[in-house]
N, C-alpha and C positions, 0 to 999 in steps of 0.2 A: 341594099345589102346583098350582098352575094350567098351563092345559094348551098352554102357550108354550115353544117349545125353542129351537135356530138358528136364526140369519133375523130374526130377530123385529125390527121397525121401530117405532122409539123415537121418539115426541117429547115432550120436558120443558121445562116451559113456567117453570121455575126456575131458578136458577144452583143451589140447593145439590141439588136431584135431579139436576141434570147431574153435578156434583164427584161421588156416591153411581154414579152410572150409570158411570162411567169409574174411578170406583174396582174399581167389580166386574168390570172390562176389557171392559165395553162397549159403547166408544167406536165401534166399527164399525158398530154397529147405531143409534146416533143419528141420526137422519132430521133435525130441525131442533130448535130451542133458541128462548130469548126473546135479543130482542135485550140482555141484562143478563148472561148466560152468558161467561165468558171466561176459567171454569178447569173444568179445564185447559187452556191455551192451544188447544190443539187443538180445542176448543169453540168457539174463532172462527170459524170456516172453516165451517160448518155454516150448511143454509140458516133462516133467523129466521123464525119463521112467528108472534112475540107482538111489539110494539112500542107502548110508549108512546105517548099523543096526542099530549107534548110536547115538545120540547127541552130537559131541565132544562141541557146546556151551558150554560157563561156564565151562569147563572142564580145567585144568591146563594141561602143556605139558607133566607131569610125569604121569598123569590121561590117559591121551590118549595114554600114550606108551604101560603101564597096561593093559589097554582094548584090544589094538590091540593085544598084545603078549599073551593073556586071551584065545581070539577068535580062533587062530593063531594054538596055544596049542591044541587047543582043536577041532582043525580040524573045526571050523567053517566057515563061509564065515563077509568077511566086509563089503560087498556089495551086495544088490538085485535088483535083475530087478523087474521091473512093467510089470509084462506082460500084464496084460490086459491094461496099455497103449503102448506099444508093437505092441500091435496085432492091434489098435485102429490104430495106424499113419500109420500102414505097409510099412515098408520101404524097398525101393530098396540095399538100402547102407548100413552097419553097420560099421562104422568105430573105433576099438577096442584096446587094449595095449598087447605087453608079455613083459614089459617091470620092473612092480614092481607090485605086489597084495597087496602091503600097497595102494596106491597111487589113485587109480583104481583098477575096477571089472576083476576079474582074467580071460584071457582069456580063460582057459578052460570050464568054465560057459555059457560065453558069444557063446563059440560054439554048448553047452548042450542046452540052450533056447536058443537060436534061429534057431538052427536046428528043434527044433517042431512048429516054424511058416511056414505055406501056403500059398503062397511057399515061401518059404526059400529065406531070401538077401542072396544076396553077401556080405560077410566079407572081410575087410582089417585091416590085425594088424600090428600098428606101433613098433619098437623095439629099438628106438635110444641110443645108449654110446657116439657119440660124434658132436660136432656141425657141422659136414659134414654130417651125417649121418640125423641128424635134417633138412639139408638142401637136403637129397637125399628124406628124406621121404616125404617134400612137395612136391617132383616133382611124387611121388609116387600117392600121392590124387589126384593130380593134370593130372596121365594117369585115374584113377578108375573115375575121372567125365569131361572126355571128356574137361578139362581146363587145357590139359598143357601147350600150348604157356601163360597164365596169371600166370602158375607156374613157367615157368622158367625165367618170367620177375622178379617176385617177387623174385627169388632164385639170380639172379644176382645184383638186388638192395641190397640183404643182403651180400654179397658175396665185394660190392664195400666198401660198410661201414665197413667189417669186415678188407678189407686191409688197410682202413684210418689207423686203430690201430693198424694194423700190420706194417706198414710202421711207425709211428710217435714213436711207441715205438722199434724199430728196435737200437740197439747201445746204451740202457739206460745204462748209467756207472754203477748203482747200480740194482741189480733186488732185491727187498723186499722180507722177508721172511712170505708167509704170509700162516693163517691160516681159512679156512673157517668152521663155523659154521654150519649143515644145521638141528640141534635139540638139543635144549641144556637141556633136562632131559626125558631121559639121552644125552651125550652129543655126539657129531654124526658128523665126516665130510662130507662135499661135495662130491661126485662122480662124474661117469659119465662126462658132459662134464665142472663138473666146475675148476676142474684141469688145464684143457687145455683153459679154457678162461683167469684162473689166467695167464695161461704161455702166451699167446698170450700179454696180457695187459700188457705185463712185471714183472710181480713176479715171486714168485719161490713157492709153495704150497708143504709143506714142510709135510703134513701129508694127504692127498688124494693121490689117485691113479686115474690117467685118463682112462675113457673109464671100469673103474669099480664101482661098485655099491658104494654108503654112508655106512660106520662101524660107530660101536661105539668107542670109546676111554675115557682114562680115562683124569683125569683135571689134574693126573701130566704130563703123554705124551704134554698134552699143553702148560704147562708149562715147560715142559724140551722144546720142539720145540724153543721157546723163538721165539714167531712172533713177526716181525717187523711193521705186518698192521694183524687188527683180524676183521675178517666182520663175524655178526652175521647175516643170512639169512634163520632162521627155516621156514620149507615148510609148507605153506599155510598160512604165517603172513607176513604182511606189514612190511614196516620199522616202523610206529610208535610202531605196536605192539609188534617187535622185539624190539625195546627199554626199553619196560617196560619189557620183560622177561630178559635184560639184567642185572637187579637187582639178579638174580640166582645166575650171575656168580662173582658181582662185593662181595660178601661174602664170595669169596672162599679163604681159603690160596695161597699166592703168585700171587693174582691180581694184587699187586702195582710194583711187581717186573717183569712184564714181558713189554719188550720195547715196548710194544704197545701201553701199559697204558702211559706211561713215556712218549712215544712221542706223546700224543693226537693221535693215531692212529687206533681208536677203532670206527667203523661203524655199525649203524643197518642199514638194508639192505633189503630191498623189495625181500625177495625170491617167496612171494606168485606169481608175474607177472612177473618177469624179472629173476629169476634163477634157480627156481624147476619144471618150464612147457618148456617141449619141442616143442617151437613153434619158430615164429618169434621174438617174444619179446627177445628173449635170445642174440640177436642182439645187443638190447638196455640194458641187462645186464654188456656186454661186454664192451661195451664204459663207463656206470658208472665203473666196474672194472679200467680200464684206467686213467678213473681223479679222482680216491682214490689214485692210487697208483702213478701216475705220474703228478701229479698237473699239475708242468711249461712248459708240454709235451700239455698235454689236460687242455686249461686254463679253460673250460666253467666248473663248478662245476656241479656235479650231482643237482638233483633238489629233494627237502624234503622229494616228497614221494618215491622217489628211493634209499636213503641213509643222513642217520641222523648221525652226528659226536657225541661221546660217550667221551669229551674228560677227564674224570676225574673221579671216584669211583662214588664220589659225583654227577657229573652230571645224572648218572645210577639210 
């Protein structure tokens, strides 16, 4: 264990190291957050020391792909530190990604400024592909601030709930072919650990790859896929407001024709909390995964704001 007790002054430049840090009740000791951080709510209020270059507000999802691929191009950065509020919190901790430099501030940044603060935190960068690895990294936070026995209670609370749905859907006669959503202009599957929740829940994720990054694809690969359940979960939008971007897709050629449409099997999807942050939530992504795809298995229904039933062109 490293050699941090009380006291200790946090900054997490992630929303799901934040959710992980305040999971382990140490919410007191948070010094500042990126401006992206907003759970738990009490994570607002904390001074923002990481902020985007731009306003994706009012921005359309094809607007904000442009910009980033602009930036990207052009060797820019998507994200700046506040240094001088940085220097203002001084923190013992920085808890940082190398995990995506869409997503979050690129770890080699976060190495470059914060290595010219006096004296220099300790950095811990998280790097998760899949939901073990999400559950290895809280236990990770959890040695860096002196709260591992509250990490590894938490890691097995998540760990019981994940075998609920691994046992309940164990022997489904049918596994659904399904296809995740995680940007739809352009259009983008799931990675990383969504694959492997789909398989867990009982589907079959017919166009990701587990334990690898989100691609783009095109709307025929989607349509040739022919999902049998299509859950729209673009990163950093709610189910409701996955809804309404799902107007995008219900205009495409061969919308009516894929059995997902046909069988009222079409979900928006809370990817902003429960499927694009590697934290605990992804827990509770998991079991919504479950009762989309296995109703009479998982009777309890997801709840509104974790997935919206899409069941008809029209309805979109």
């Amino acid at each position: 264990m490293l050699p941090w007790g009380k006291g200790m002054r946090i900054v997490s430049l992630l929303p799901s190291a934040t959710e992980i840090l305040f999971a382990l009740g140490l919410g007191d000791q948070v010094v500042g957050v990126s401006h992206e951080c907003d759970y738990p709510p009490e994570a607002k209020g904390k001074p923002v020391v990481v902020r985007c270059v731009f306003d994706p507000s009012g921005m359309t999802p094809g607007e904000i792909d442009a910009t980033v691929r602009s930036l990207v191009t052009a060797g820019r950065p998507i994200y700046r530190l506040e240094r001088a509020v940085l220097e203002e919190v001084r923190p013992d901790l920085v808890v940082t990604q190398a995990l995506c430099e869409v997503c979050a501030i690129s770890e080699s940044v976060v190495y470059r400024e914060i290595g010219a603060l006096r004296p220099p935190p300790r950095l811990l960068s998280l790097h998760p592909h899949s939901l073990e690895e999400v559950l290895r990294d809280i236990l990770r936070v959890g040695e860096a601030t002196s709260t591992l026995p509250q990490a590894a209670r938490l890691v097995e609370a998540l760990r019981r709930r994940i075998h609920r749905v691994v046992e309940a859907a164990r022997g489904v006669p049918v596994r659904p072919r399904v296809v995740c959503l995680e940007w739809l202009d352009p259009l983008m599957v799931g990675g990383h650990w969504v694959p492997e929740m789909v398989s867990l829940a009982g589907g079959e994720d017919v166009l990701g790859r587990a334990d690898h990054p989100s691609f783009t694809v095109t709307w025929e690969q989607v349509v040739e896929a022919r999902p049998e359940v299509l859950l729209l979960m673009p990163c950093g939008y709610t189910a409701p407001e996955a809804a309404r971007q799902a107007r995008l897709l219900a205009r495409l050629p061969g919308w009516t024709s894929l059995p997902a449409v046909q069988r009222g099997r079409v979900f928006a999807c809370d990817g902003h909390n429960i499927f694009s942050r590697p934290g605990p939530r992804l827990v509770e992504g998991l079991e919504t995964l479950a009762a989309l795809l296995h109703p009479h298995r998982f009777p309890s229904p997801p709840r509104p704001e974790q997935a919206i039933p899409l069941l008809t062109p029209e309805a979109v």
